[in-house]
C-alpha positions in Angstrom: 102.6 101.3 306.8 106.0 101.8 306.1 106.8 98.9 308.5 104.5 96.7 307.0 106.3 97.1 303.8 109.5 96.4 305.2 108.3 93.0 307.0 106.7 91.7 303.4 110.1 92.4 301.9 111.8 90.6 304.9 109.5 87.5 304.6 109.8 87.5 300.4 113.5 87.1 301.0 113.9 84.4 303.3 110.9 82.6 301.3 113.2 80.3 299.0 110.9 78.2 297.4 109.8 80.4 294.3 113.7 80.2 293.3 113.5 76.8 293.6 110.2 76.5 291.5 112.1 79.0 288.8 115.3 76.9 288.6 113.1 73.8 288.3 111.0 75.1 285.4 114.5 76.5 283.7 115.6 72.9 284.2 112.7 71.6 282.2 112.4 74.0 279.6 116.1 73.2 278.7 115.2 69.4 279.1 112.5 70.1 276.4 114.4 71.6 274.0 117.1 69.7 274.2 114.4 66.4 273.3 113.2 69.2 270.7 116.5 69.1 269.1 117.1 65.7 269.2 113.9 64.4 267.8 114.2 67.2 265.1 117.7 65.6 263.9 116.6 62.6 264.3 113.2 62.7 261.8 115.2 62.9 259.0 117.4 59.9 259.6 114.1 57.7 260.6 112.5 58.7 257.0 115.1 58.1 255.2 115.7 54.6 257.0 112.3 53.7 256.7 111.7 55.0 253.2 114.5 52.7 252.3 112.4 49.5 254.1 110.9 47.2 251.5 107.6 45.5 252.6 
């Protein structure tokens, strides 16, 4: 059994693409907050720009 254990270990190691899924998925959640950020700062200039629109 003990062998068994040591082969899943062996095979988990070399298998690289979960990391890559993870450091994908970091990527991303940065990208979204970063937008988060940005749209956040931004709202307040785009009311007061519009608010200052006469129709």
């Amino acid at each position: 059994m003990l062998e068994h254990v040591k082969f899943a270990v062996m095979v988990l190691k070399s298998d690289r693409r979960g990391v890559t899924a993870v450091e994908y998925a970091l990527v991303a959640g940065a990208l979204v907050a970063g937008v988060a950020v940005a749209f956040t700062a931004l709202t307040g200039n785009l009311k007061a720009y519009l608010g200052g629109l006469a129709f």
